[in-house]
TORBARO-532275 format. One record per residue (C-alpha): x, y, z. Coordinates in steps of 0.05 Angstrom, whole numbers, padded with zeros to 5 digits, always signed. Each point is the difference from the previous one (the first is absolute). Example, Ala and Ser with C-alpha at 12.3 -4.5 7.8 and 13.67 -1.06 7.14 Angstrom:
% residues 2
+00246-00090+00156/+00027+00069-00013/
% end
This chain:
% residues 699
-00342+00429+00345/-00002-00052-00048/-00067-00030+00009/-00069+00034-00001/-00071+00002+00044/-00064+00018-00027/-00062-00014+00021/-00057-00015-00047/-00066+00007+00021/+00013-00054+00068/+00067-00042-00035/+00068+00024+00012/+00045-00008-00051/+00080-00013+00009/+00033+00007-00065/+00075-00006-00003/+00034+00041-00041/+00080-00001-00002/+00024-00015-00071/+00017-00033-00045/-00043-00061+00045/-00025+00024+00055/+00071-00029+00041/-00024-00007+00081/+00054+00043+00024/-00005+00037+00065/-00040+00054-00027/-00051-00036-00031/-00010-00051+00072/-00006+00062+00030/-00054+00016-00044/-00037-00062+00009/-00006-00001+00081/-00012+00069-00005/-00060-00008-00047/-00018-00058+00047/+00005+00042+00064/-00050+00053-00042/-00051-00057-00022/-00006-00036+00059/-00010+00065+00037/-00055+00029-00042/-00069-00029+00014/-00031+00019-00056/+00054-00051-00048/-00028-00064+00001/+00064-00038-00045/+00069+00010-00033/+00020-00010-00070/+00075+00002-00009/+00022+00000-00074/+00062+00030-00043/+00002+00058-00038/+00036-00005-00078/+00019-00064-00018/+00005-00040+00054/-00026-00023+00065/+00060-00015+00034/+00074-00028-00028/+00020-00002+00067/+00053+00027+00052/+00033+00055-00022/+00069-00009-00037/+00021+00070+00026/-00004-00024+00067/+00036-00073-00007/+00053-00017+00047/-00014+00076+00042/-00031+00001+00068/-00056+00041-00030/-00032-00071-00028/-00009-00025+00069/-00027+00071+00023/-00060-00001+00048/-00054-00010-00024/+00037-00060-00046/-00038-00042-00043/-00015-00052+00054/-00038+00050+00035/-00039+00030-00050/-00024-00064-00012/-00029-00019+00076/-00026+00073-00004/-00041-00023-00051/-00015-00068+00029/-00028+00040+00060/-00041+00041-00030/-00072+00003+00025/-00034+00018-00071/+00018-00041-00066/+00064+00022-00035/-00013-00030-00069/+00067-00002-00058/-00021+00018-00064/+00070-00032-00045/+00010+00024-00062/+00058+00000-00064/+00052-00028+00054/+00002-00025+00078/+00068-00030+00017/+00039-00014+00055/-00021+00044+00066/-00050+00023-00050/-00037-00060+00005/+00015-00013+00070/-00035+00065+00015/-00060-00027-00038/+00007-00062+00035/-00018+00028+00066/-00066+00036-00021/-00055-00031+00016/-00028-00003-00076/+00036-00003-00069/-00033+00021-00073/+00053+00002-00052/-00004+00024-00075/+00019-00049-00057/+00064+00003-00022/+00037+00020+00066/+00067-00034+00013/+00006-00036+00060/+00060-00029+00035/+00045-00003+00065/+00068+00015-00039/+00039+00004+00060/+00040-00066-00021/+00042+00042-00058/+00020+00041+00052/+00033-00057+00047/-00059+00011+00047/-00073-00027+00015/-00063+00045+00012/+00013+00040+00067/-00063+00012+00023/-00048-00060+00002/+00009-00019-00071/+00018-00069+00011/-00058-00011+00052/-00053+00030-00025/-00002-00024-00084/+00004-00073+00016/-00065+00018+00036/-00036+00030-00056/+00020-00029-00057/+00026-00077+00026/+00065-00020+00020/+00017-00026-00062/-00006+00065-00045/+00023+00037+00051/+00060-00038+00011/+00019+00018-00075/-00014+00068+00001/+00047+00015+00062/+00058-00058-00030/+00004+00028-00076/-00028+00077+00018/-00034+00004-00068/-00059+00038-00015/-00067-00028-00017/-00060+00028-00025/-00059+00025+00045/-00050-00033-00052/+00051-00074+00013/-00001+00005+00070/-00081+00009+00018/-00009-00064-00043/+00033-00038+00043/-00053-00052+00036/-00014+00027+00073/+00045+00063+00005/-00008+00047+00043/+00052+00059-00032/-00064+00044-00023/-00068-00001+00010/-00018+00036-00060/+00027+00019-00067/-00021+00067-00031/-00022+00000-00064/+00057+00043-00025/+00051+00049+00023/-00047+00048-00015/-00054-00019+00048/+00044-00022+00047/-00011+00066+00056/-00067-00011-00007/-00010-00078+00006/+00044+00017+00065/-00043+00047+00028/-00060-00043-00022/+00031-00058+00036/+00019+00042+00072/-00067+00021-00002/-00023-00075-00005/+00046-00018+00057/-00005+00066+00045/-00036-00042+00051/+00034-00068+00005/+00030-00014+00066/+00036-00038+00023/+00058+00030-00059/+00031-00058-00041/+00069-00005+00006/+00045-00040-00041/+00045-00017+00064/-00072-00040+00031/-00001-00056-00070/+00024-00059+00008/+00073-00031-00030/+00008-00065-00013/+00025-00054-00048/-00023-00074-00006/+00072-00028-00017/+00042+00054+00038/+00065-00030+00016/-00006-00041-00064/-00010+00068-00040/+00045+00045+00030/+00057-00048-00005/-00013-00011-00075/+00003+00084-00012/+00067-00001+00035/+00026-00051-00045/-00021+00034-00063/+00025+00072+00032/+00053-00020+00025/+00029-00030-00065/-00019+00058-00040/+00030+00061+00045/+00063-00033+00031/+00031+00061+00024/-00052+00044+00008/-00035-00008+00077/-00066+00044-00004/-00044-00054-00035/+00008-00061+00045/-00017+00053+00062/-00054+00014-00049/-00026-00068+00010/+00017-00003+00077/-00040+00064+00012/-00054-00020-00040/-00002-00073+00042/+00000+00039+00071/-00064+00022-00030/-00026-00071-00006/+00016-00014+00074/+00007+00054+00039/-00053+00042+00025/-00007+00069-00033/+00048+00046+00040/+00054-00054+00013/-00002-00013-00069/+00003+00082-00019/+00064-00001+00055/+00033-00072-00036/-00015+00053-00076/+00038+00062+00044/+00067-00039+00022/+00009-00020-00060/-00015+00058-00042/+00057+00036+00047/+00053-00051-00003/-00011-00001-00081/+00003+00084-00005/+00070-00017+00030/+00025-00047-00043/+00053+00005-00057/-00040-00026-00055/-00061+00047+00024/+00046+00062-00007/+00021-00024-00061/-00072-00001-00035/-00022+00062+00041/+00061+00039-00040/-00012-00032-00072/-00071+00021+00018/+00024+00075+00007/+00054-00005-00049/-00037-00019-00061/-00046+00056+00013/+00063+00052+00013/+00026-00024-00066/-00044+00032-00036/+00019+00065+00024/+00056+00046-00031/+00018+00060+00039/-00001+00040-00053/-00057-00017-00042/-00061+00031+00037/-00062-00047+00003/-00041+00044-00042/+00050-00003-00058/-00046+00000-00063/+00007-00061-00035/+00005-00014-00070/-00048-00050-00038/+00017-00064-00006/-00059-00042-00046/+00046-00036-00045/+00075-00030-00007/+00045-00021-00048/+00051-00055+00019/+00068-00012-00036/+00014-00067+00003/-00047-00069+00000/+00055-00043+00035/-00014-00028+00070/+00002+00066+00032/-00032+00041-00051/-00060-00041+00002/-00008-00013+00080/+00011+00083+00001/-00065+00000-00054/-00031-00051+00043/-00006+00058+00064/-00028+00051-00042/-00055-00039-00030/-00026-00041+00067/-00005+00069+00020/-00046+00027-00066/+00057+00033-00030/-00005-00007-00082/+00078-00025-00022/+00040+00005-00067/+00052-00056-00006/+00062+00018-00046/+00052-00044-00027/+00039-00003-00059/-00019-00073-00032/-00069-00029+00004/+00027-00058+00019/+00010+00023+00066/-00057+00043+00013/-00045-00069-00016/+00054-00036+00057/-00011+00068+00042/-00071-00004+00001/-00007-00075+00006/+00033-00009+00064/-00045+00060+00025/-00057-00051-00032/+00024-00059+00042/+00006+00038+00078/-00063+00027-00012/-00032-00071-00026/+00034-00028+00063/-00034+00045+00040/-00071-00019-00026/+00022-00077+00001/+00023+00011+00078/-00073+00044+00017/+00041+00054+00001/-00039+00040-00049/-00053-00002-00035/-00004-00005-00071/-00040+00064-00020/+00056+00040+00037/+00051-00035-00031/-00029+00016-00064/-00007+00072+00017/+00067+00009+00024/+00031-00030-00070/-00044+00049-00044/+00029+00057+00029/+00068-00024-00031/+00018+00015-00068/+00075-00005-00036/+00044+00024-00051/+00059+00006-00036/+00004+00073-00010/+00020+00049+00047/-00045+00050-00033/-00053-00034+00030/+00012+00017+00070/+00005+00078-00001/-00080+00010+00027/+00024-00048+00071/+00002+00040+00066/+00058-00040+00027/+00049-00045-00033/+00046-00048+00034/+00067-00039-00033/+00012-00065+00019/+00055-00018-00049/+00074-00026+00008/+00036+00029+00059/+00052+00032-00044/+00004+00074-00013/+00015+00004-00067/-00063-00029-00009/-00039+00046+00049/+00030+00048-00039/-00035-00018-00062/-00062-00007+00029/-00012+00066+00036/+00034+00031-00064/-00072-00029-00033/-00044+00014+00054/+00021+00072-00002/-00018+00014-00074/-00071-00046+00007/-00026+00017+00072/-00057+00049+00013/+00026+00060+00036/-00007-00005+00078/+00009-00071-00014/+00031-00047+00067/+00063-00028-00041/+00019-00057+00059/+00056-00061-00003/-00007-00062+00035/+00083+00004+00004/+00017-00041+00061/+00075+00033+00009/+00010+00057-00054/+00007+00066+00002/-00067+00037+00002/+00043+00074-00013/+00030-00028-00056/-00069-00033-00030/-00032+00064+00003/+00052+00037-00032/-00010-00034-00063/-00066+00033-00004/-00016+00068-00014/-00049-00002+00072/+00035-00028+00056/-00057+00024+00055/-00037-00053-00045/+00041-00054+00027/+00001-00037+00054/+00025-00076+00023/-00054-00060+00010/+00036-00055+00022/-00052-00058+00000/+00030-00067+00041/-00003-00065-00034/-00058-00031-00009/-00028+00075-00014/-00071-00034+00001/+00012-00029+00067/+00054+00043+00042/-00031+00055+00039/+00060+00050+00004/+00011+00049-00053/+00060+00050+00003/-00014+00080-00024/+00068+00021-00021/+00004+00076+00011/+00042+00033-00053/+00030+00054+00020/-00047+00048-00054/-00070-00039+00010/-00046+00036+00015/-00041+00008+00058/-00069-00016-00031/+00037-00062-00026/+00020-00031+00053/-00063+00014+00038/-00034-00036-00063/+00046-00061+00004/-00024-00008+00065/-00065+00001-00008/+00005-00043-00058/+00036-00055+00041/-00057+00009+00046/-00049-00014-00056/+00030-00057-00022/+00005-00038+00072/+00082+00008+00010/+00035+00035+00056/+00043+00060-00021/+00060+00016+00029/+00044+00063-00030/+00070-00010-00014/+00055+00052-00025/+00043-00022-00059/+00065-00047+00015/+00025-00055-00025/-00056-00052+00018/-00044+00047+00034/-00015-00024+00071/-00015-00077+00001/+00049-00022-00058/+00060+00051+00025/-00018-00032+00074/+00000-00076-00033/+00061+00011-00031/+00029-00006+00064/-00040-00059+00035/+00027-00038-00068/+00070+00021+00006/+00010-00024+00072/-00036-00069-00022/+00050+00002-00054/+00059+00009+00051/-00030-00058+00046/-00001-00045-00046/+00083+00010-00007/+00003-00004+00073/-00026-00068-00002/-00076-00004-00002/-00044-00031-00057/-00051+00034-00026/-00051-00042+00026/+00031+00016+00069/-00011+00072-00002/-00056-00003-00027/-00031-00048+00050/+00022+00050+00057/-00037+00063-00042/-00066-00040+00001/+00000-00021+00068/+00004+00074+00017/-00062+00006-00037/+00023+00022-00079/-00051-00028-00044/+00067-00026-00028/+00080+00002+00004/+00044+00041-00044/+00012-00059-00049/-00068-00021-00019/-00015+00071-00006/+00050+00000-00057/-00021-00061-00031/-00069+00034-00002/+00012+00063-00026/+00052-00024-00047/+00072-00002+00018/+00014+00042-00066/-00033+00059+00025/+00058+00008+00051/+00048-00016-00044/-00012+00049-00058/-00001+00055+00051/+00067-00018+00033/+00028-00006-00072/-00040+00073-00013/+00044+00029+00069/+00059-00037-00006/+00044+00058+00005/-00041+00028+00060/+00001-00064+00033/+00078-00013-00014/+00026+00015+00069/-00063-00030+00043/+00010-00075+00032/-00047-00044-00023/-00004-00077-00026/+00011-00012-00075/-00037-00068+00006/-00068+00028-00020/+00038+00017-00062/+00031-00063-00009/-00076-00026+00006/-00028+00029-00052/+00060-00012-00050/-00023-00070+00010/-00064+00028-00020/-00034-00013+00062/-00047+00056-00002/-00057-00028+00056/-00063-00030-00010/-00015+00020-00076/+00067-00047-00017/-00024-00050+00053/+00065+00016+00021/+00028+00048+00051/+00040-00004+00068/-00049-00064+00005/-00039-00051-00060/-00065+00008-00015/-00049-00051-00031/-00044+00022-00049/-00073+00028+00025/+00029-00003+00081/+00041+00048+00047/+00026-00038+00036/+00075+00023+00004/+00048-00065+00001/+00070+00016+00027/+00055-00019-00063/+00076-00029+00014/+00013+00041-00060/-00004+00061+00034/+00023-00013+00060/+00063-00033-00034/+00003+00072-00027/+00001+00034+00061/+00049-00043+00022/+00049+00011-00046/-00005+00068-00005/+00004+00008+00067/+00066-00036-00005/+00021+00043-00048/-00004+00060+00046/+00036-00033+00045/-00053-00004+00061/-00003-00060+00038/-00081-00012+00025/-00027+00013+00066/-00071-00019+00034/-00040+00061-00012/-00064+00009+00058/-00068+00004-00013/+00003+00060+00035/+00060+00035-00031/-00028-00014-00074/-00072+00033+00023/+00037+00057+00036/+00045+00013-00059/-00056+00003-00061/-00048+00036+00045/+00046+00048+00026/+00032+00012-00058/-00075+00029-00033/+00003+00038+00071/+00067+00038-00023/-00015+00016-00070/-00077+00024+00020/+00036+00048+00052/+00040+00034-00068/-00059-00002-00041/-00046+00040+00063/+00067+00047+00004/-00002+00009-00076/-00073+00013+00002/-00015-00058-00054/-00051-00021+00056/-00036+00051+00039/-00013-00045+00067/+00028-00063+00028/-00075-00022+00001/-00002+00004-00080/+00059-00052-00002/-00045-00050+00048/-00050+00001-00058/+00044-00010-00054/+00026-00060+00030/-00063-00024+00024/-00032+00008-00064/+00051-00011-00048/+00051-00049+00032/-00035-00045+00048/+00028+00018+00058/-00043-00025+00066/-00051+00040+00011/+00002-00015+00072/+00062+00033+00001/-00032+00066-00034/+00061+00003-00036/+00078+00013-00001/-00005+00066+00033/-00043-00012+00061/+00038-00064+00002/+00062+00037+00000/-00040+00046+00060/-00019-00068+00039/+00064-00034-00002/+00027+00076+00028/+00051+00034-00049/+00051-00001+00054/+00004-00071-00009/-00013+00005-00069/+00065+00047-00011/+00043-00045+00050/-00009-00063-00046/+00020+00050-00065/+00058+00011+00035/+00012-00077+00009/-00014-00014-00073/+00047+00053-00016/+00059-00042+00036/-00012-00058-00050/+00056-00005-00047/-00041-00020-00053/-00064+00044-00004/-00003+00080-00024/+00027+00035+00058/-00015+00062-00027/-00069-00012-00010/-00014-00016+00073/+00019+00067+00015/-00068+00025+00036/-00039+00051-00040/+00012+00069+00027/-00079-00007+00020/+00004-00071+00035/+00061+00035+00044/-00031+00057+00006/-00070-00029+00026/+00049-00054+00043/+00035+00070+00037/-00069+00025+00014/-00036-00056+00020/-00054+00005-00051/-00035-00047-00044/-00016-00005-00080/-00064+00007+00016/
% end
C-alpha cells in the first residue's frame, strides 16, 4: 500500500507515500478510501489530515499507469474525491513542496486546505494535450476567481503557494503554515479548530461567476487560439473552465469529463503523453545501472570562444559551474566573452534576470591562452573547427595537460568519436557532447558513446546534461550521429525536389504547414549553407555513387552561405529574417535542371512532406538496427529538441506509427518508381519491413 493511516491522539492521518511524488496511482487511491473507511468508522477520530511523505504532496497521476486500464481502476480519482466530499468529519489537506495536477484536485475536494510556503502549484494537464480530469476545471475558478484560474488551467504553469493566498478573496487555502517544518502540526492544530463545523464546506457549494462572461471568454480564445494553432487542449481548457461559469456544479464536472475523454484520444494528446515518457526514458542506458558512481564535475575548461564555445560556457555557469575559456589570440577570447556579455545584458534589459545573478554567473568565468591552465578542470569540452586534423591537435594537448580522471568531451557535430579518442592516451576519458546551435538556447544535447567510454562516464555526462537544464539523448558513433546522419537525408530529397521542379520556397512552405518550425532551405540559410558543403566535399568519395542535387553546391560557389552572407537560397536584409525568394537562384535551378536533362513537373504538398519525413523514417530504422540509437522514442526527442519538428506530432517515429508503416512502406515503394530520386535508398530498412510483416509499431 502506498499510502499510510495513523491515528494521533483523535486525528487520522493519510500520508501518501509512492515516490518520487507521491503519483495517485491505484495503490495509493486505495489507500486513501481505505484510510477513510477506517476514520469515519472509529468514533473516537474526530478529523483527517492527509499530507505527502518526502518531497512532495502530490505531482499527480501516476506516469506508470498512463494510457493502462489501471488509471481508471475503481476506486479512480473521481471517486476518491466524493469519498472525501462525503465524509461526515473534516478531512483537512495539509500541501507541501509540490501539489499538481490530480494532486491538487485531491486537495481540492477536502473540506480545508493549509499549505507550506514554497509549494508549487499547478493543473499541468495542458502539456500533456489534456485538461484536469477530475474537477480541476470546476472547482479552482471557485477558489481562486475565474480569472487566475483560467490561467492556471490554459498555460499549466506552476505558481507559488505564498503568490496564490495573496490573491484578494481566494478561497485555495485557509491557512498558510509558517514553514514546512510546522506544517503537520499547524494541520493538526487547524482539524482540531474545525473538528466540529457542520455543515462541511465544500468547494463544489461556492459560487462561479464572471461580470463580463461572454465578453471575457471570447477575448481568452482569441489570444489562445493564436498562440497554440495546432494544439486543441487549451481552448477546451477555456470551454471547461466556462461550463463552470454557467452550469451548475455536476453538469459542469460531466461538460470537464467529455472532454477530458475525447482529448486522451486525440493525436496531438498521444503525442505529448509519449514526449512526456520519452524524455524521461532517455535518460536511461541499459547498460549503465542507475547507481553508477559518478565522477565530480565542479569546474570546466572550454576550447574555443566562438559562437558555440561560448553558448556551451553559457550552460555551465547559469547552472553555478566555474568555466575556463581557451583560445589562441586574445583577440578572440575578448570577442568570445563579449557576446556572452551582450545575451546575458539582454536578459537583464528584457527582466529576464536580474543583475546580481548576472554578475555572479560572469565571475565564475575566467580565460586564457595557455593550455597549461586547464589541467585542475573536471570536464573539458572542444568546440573548435569541425575538421579532424584539428581535433587531432587538440586532444593531443588535452592529453599531456588534463588531470587524470579528467572527462576529455568534443562538441564534434559529425566526427568520429573512436578516432578522437584514439589520439589520446585514455579513450574511456572521452566521450561526444554535441551541443545544438544556439548551445545557450537549444535544449537537446547528444552523448556520443565511444565504443571505450566508460561506464561512469557516460552516467556522468548524463547527469551533467541534467545539471545544466538540456535533454540527453545517447548516440553511438557514425557519421553524423543520429540527428545530422538522419538530416542528411531530409536535405538530400529537398535537394532532388528542387530538380523535379519545385522552388525552395515551395517545399519549404509545404514542411511548415506540417508543423516544422521551418523548411529544409531556411534551415540551411540558418545554419550556414557551408556547413553542408565542407562535409560533402570531406565524403566526396563516399558520397560518389549516391543521387543527390549538386545545386546546394552550386549555391555556395556563389558564396551564398545563408543568413551570415545575407545571402542564401533566399536575401536577407540586414538585422531581419525574413527570407526573400531570389530569381538568381531559381534561374540556377533552372538551368541546372536543364542540364540534367529533366523536364519539371508539379510536385504535391503532400508528396514533398511524405518524401522529407519519410525519408528521416528510413534512415532512423538503420540507425535503431545499427544500435546508434537505443529506442525509436530517443529519435522523437532528438527531433523534437534539436530540429523543430511538431511537437504535436511527438516526432518522426510515432508519426511514422500514426500514419501506419504499412502505408508508410507502400509510398517508399512509390518513391522508389521515380526515375529521378535514389531508388536504392527507398529500399525499406530491414527493421521498417520487418515491423511491417509483423504488424508492430516503432514504439
Amino acid at each position: 500500500m502506498t499510502a499510510h493511516y495513523k491515528v494521533h491522539g483523535d486525528l487520522a492521518v493519510i500520508t501518501l507515500d509512492n515516490p518520487p511524488v507521491n503519483g495517485l496511482g491505484y495503490s495509493t487511491r486505495l489507500g486513501i478510501t481505505q484510510g477513510l473507511e477506517q476514520a469515519m468508522a472509529d468514533s473516537a477520530v474526530v478529523a483527517v489530515v492527509i499530507t505527502g511523505a518526502g518531497g512532495a504532496f502530490s505531482g499527480g497521476a501516476d506516469i506508470r499507469e498512463f494510457g493502462s486500464p489501471k488509471a481508471m481502476q475503481e476506486p479512480n480519482l473521481g471517486s476518491v474525491i466524493r469519498m472525501i466530499e462525503n465524509a461526515t468529519k473534516p478531512v483537512v489537506a495539509a500541501i507541501h513542496s509540490v501539489a499538481m495536477g490530480g494532486g491538487l484536485e485531491l486537495a481540492l475536494g477536502c473540506h480545508y486546505r493549509i499549505a507550506a510556503p514554497g509549494a508549487s502549484i499547478a493543473l499541468p494537464e495542458v502539456k500533456l494535450g489534456l485538461l484536469p480530469g477530475a474537477g480541476g476545471t470546476q472547482r479552482l475558478p471557485r477558489v481562486l476567481g475565474v480569472e487566475p484560474a483560467v490561467n492556471m488551467v490554459v498555460s499549466g504553469e506552476a505558481i507559488k503557494s505564498e503568490m496564490l493566498a495573496m490573491l484578494p478573496g481566494q478561497k485555495l487555502f485557509d491557512k498558510m503554515a509558517k514553514s514546512a517544518d510546522t506544517l503537520a502540526q499547524e494541520a493538526m492544530d487547524l482539524a482540531h479548530s474545525v473538528a466540529a463545523t457542520r455543515p462541511l464546506p465544500l468547494v463544489r457549494n461556492l459560487p462561479c461567476s464572471h461580470p463580463m462572461g461572454d465578453a471575457f471568454f471570447q477575448f481568452v480564445r482569441n489570444g489562445v487560439g493564436a498562440m497554440v494553432k495546432n494544439l486543441p487542449a487549451p481552448l477546451k481548457c477555456v470551454d471547461a473552465v466556462e461550463a463552470a461559469t454557467k452550469k451548475k456544479f455536476d453538469d459542469g464536472l460531466a461538460v470537464e469529463r467529455d472532454i477530458f475523454i475525447s482529448l486522451m484520444m486525440s493525436s496531438e494528446s498521444r503525442a505529448l503523453r509519449h514526449l512526456f515518457l520519452s524524455e524521461r526514458a532517455a535518460s536511461k542506458i541499459p547498460d549503465v545501472p542507475s547507481d553508477t558512481p559518478l565522477r565530480e564535475i565542479k569546474s570546466v575548461a572550454i576550447i574555443g570562444a566562438g559562437t558555440m564555445g561560448g553558448g556551451i560556457a553559457m550552460n555551465f555557469l547559469n547552472a553555478g559551474i566555474a568555466v575556463k575559456m581557451l583560445e589562441m589570440k586574445q583577440e578572440a577570447l575578448d570577442k568570445g566573452v563579449g557576446i556572452m556579455r551582450g545575451n546575458y545584458e539582454a536578459q537583464v534589459k528584457k527582466g529576464k534576470l536580474k543583475q546580481d545573478k548576472y554578475e555572479q554567473r560572469m565571475a565564475l568565468l575566467s580565460t586564457t591562452l595557455s593550455y597549461d591552465d586547464l589541467g585542475s578542470a573536471d570536464m573539458v569540452i572542444e568546440a573548435v573547427f569541425e575538421d579532424i586534423g584539428v581535433k587531432e591537435k587538440v586532444f593531443k594537448e588535452l592529453d599531456r595537460v588534463m588531470k587524470p580522471g579528467a572527462i576529455l568531451a568534443s562538441n564534434t557535430s559529425t566526427l568520429d568519436v573512436n578516432k578522437i579518442a584514439a589520439f589520446t592516451q585514455r579513450p574511456q576519458d572521452v566521450v561526444g557532447l554535441h551541443f545544438f546551435s544556439p548551445a545557450n538556447v537549444m535544449k537537446l544535447l547528444e552523448v556520443v558513446r565511444g565504443a571505450k567510454t566508460s561506464k561512469d562516464v557516460m552516467a556522468t555526462a548524463m547527469a551533467v546534461a541534467k545539471k545544466i537544464r538540456k535533454t540527453a539523448v545517447v548516440s553511438g558513433v557514425c557519421d553524423g550521429f543520429i540527428g545530422n546522419r538522419m538530416i542528411e537525408q531530409y536535405a538530400r530529397q529537398a535537394g532532388l525536389l528542387l530538380d523535379e521542379g519545385c522552388t525552395p520556397a515551395q517545399v519549404d512552405k509545404a514542411m511548415e504547414k506540417f508543423g516544422m518550425a521551418m523548411g529544409p532551405f531556411r534551415m540551411g540559410d540558418l545554419a550556414g549553407n557551408d556547413i553542408g558543403w565542407a562535409i560533402r566535399k570531406r565524403r566526396a568519395v563516399e558520397l560518389a555513387d549516391v543521387k543527390y542535387s549538386r545545386t546546394a553546391d552550386l549555391l555556395c560557389e556563389k558564396g551564398r552561405f545563408g543568413q551570415k552572407t545575407g545571402a542564401g537560397w533566399y536575401d536577407y536584409q540586414a538585422g531581419k529574417r525574413e527570407a526573400i525568394p531570389n530569381a538568381e537562384v531559381i534561374k540556377m535551378i533552372e538551368d541546372y535542371r536543364a542540364s540534367q536533362g529533366i523536364t519539371p513537373r508539379k510536385v504535391s504538398e503532400e508528396e514533398i512532406v511524405q518524401r522529407l519525413v519519410f525519408a528521416l523514417v528510413n534512415e532512423a530504422a538503420h540507425i535503431l538496427e545499427e544500435g546508434i540509437a537505443n529506442k525509436a522514442s530517443d529519435i522523437d526527442i532528438v527531433y523534437i529538441f534539436g530540429y523543430g519538428f511538431p511537437i504535436y506530432r511527438g516526432g518522426p517515429m510515432l508519426y511514422a506509427d500514426e500514419v501506419g508503416l504499412f502505408n508508410v512502406m507502400q509510398a517508399m515503394h512509390r518513391f522508389a518508381q521515380n526515375p529521378f530520386d535514389d531508388a536504392n535508398f527507398w529500399k525499406p530498412a530491414p527493421l521498417l519491413a520487418r515491423l511491417v510483416a509483423e504488424g508492430k509499431t516503432f514504439n
